[in-house]
N, C-alpha and C positions, 0 to 999 in steps of 0.2 A: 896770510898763510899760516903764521905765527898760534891765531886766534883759533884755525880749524884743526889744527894740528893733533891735539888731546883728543877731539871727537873723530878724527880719520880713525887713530890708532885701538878707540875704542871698537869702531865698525871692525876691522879688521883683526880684533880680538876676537870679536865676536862670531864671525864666519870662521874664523880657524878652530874653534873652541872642538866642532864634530869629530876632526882629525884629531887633535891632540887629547882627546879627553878618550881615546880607545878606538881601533878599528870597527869597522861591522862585518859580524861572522857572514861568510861566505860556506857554504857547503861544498865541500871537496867534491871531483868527478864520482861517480860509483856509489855513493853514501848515499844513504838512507836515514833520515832525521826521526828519533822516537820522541822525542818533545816538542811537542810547538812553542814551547815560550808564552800560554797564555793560560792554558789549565790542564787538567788531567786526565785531556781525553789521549785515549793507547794506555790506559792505564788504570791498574785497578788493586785495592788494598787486599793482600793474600800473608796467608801462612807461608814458613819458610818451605813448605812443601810445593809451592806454586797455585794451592786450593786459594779459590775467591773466597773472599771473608764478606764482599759487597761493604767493606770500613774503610772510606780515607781519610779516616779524620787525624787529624795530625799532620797530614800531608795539603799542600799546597804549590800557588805559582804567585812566587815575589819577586818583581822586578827580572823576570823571565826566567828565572829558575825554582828548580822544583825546591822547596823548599821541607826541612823536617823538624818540626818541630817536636823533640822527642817526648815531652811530658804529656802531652794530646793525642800524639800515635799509639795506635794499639794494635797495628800489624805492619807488616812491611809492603815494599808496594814492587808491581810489577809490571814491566809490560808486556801489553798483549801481543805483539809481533816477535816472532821466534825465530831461532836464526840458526846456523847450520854449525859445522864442526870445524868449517875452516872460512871462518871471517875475523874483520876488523872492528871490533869495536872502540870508540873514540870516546873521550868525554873529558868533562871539566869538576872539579868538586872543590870545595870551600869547606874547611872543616873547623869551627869555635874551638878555643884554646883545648885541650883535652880530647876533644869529642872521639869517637869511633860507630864505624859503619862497617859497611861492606858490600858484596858485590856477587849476588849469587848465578854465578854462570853454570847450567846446567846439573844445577843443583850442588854445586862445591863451592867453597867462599874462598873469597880473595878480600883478605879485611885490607879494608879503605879508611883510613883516620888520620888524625894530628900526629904523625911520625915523629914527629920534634920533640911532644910530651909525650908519648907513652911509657909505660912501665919499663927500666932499665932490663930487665930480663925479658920483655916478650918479644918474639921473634922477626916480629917485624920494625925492631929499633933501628934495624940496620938499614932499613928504607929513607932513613931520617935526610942522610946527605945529599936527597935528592929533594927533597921536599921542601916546599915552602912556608916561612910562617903563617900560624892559624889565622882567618882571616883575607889571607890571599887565594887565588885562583891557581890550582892544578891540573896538568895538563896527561893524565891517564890516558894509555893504549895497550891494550890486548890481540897480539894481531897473531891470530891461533891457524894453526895448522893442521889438519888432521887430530885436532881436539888436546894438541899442544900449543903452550902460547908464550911468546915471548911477550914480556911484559916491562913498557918503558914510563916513568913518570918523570915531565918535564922533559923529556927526550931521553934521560939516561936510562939504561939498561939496569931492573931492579930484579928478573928474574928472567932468564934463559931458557927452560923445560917446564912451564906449570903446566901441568893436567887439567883441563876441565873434568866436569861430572859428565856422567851419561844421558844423563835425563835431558833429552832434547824437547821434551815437550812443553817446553815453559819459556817464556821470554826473557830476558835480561830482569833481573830483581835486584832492589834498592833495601840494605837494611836498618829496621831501628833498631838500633841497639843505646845508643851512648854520645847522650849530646846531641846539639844543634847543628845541622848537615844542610849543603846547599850544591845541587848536581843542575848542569846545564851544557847545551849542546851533546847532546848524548845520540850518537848516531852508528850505524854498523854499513859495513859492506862485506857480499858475501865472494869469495875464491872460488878459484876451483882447483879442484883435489888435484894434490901432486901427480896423483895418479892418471889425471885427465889432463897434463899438461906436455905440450910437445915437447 
């Protein structure tokens, strides 16, 4: 028993390893997934105006997320499914030490970056105490109302009344700006209007 001992415990390492080494994303009821996790099809490289540029270079899918490579990007990227005034949208982002992005809803940005280092005066330093170091996985929700959105990273509460843009014509857009970006699990679901609700 002695002698099988070190090889059970190996077996046994070895079947637990799926569990402990991360969950597997399950999609919530009502969501709607814009990535698949293998390339960038729903999606396509545009101007910050929503216009195709038919450019994705810079952009890619590594190890299931979209990936940006900023020095190779030369537009921003978007996707093609559009979503209303009063949904949820979910996602995860990974941001290199410094880096900055953003998040163009409706044509208005909600910068997305390394909270931890950015500039002591820029206005989103204050995002920092929620955010995790660069490097790590965050865990971004926009879940807008009548084209207001309360907005939580890692669960806290980071903004209470953001505006979206008007411009409904456009999908969810990923920006290059600054540094190396990594966006995955990015999915929406859409509400119904306060107005239509018992």
């Amino acid at each position: 028993m002695k002698r099988h001992g070190p090889l059970i415990m190996m077996v046994f390492a070895f079947l637990m390893t799926p569990c402990l080494g991360g969950e597997k994303f399950k999609l919530e009821p009502g969501f709607v997934r814009l990535d698949n996790g293998k390339d960038l099809t729903g999606w396509y490289g545009s101007k910050w105006s929503g216009a195709d540029t038919h450019n994705t270079s810079g952009w890619s899918v590594v190890d299931g997320a979209i990936h940006l490579d900023y020095k190779a990007a030369q537009n921003h990227l978007f996707s093609r499914k559009k979503f209303g005034r009063n949904t949820i949208i979910r996602l995860q982002f990974r941001a290199a030490h410094g880096a900055d992005s953003g998040l163009n809803v409706h044509g208005t940005q909600f910068q997305v970056r390394d909270y931890i280092n950015s500039l002591p005066d820029n206005s989103t330093k204050k995002y920092a105490f929620a955010c995790k170091p660069p490097g790590e996985w965050n865990d971004l929700e926009l879940d807008i109302t009548d084209g207001v959105a309360v907005i939580r990273l890692n669960g806290k509460v980071l903004e209470k009344a953001w505006r979206i843009g008007p411009a409904a014509d456009r999908g969810l857009g990923l920006q290059r700006e600054m540094g190396d970006f990594d966006f995955r699990r990015l999915r929406i679901k859409e509400k119904k209007p306060e107005k239509d609700k018992p």
